[in-house]
C-alpha positions as a printed Julia matrix, in Angstrom:
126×3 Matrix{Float64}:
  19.35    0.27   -3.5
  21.73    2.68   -4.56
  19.55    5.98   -2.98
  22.44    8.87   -2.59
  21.28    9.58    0.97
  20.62    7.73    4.39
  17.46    5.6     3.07
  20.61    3.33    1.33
  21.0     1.89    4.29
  18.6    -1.36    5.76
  15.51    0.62    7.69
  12.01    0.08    8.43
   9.25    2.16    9.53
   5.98    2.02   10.97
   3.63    3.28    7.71
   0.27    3.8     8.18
  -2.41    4.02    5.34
  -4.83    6.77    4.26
  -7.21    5.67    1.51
  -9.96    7.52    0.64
 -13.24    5.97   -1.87
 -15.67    7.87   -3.73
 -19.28    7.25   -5.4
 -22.12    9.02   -6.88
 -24.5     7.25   -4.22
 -24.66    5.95   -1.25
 -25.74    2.32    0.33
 -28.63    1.98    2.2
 -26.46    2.68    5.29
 -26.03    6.23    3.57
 -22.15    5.06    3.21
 -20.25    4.37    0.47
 -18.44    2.02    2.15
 -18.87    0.6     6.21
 -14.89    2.04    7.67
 -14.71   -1.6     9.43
 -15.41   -3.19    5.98
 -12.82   -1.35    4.57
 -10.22   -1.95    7.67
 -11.15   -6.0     7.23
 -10.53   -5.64    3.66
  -7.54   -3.87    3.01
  -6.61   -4.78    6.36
  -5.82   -7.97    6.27
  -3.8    -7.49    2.84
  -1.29   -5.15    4.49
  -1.28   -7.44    7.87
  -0.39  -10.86    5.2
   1.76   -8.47    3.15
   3.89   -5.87    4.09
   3.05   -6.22    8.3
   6.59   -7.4     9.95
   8.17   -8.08    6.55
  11.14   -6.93    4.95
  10.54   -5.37    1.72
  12.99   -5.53   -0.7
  13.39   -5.02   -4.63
  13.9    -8.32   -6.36
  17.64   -7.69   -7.49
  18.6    -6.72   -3.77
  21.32   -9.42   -3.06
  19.98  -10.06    0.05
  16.9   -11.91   -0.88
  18.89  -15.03   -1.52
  20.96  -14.91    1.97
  17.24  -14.57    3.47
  15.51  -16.97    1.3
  18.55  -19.26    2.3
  17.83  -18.91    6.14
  14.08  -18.87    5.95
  13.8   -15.61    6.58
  10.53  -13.93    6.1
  10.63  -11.24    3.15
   8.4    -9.76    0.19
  10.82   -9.13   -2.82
   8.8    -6.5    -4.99
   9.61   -5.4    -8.83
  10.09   -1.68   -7.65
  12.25   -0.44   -5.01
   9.74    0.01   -1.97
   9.04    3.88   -1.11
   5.93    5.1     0.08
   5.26    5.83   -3.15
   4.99    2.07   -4.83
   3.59    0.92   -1.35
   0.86    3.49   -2.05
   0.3     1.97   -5.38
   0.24   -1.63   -4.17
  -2.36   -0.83   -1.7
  -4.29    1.38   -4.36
  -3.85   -1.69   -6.59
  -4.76   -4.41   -4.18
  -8.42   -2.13   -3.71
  -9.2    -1.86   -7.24
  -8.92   -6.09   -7.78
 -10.7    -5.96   -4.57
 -13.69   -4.1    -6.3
 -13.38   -1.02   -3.86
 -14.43    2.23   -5.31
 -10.44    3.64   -4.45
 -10.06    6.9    -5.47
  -6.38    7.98   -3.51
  -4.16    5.93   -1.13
  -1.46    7.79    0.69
   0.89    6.34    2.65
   2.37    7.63    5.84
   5.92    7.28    6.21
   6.42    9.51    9.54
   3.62   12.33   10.82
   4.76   14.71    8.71
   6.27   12.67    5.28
   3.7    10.88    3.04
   2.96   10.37   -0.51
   0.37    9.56   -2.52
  -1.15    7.95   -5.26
  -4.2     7.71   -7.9
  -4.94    6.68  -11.14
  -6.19    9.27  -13.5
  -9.29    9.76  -12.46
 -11.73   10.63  -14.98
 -15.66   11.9   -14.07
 -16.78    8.68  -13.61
 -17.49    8.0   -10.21
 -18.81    4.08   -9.84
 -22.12    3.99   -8.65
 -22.57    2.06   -5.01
């Protein structure tokens, strides 16, 4: 809502997630973390949240015309760019107990953005 250029207008895209985890050790796998762990994990979050749903910011007027049909929609407290959508998914890790260090979200092959927490020198032990 009310972006100056084409992104004003109702659009989608096909995001895809980057999130990377650090520790001081590793398991007894030599991992920090097993990759289809992580995929199940996070996975499943972004298939039951933002997967073939419309994201909107609460105020949009549209959420009550869709919440009138039925419609299927997540109405979020900031306007969703890659950059809050990075944020959610950092977010989600950390209550999730996942040693998340950066998320960046892919918009298109060559847009992204990311985000992180100030990180401080301590790394959480595996």
């Amino acid at each position: 809502m009310k972006h100056a250029g084409k992104c004003r207008h109702l659009h989608g895209h096909s995001a895809r997630a980057e999130i990377t985890l650090r520790s001081k050790s590793l398991d007894q796998q030599a991992m920090v973390m097993d990759f289809s762990e992580l995929k199940n994990i996070v996975g499943n979050y972004i298939d039951q949240q933002l997967d073939h749903n419309l994201l909107l910011h609460r105020n949009d007027p549209l959420c009550e015309i869709l919440k009138k049909q039925g419609e299927r929609f997540l109405a979020l407290t900031e306007h969703p760019t890659a950059e809050y959508l990075a944020q959610m998914i950092f977010e989600y890790c950390q209550r999730q107990s996942l040693p998340v260090y950066k998320v960046v979200l892919w918009e298109t092959e060559s847009a992204n953005a990311s985000y992180m927490e100030n990180q401080s020198d301590s790394i959480p032990n595996m």
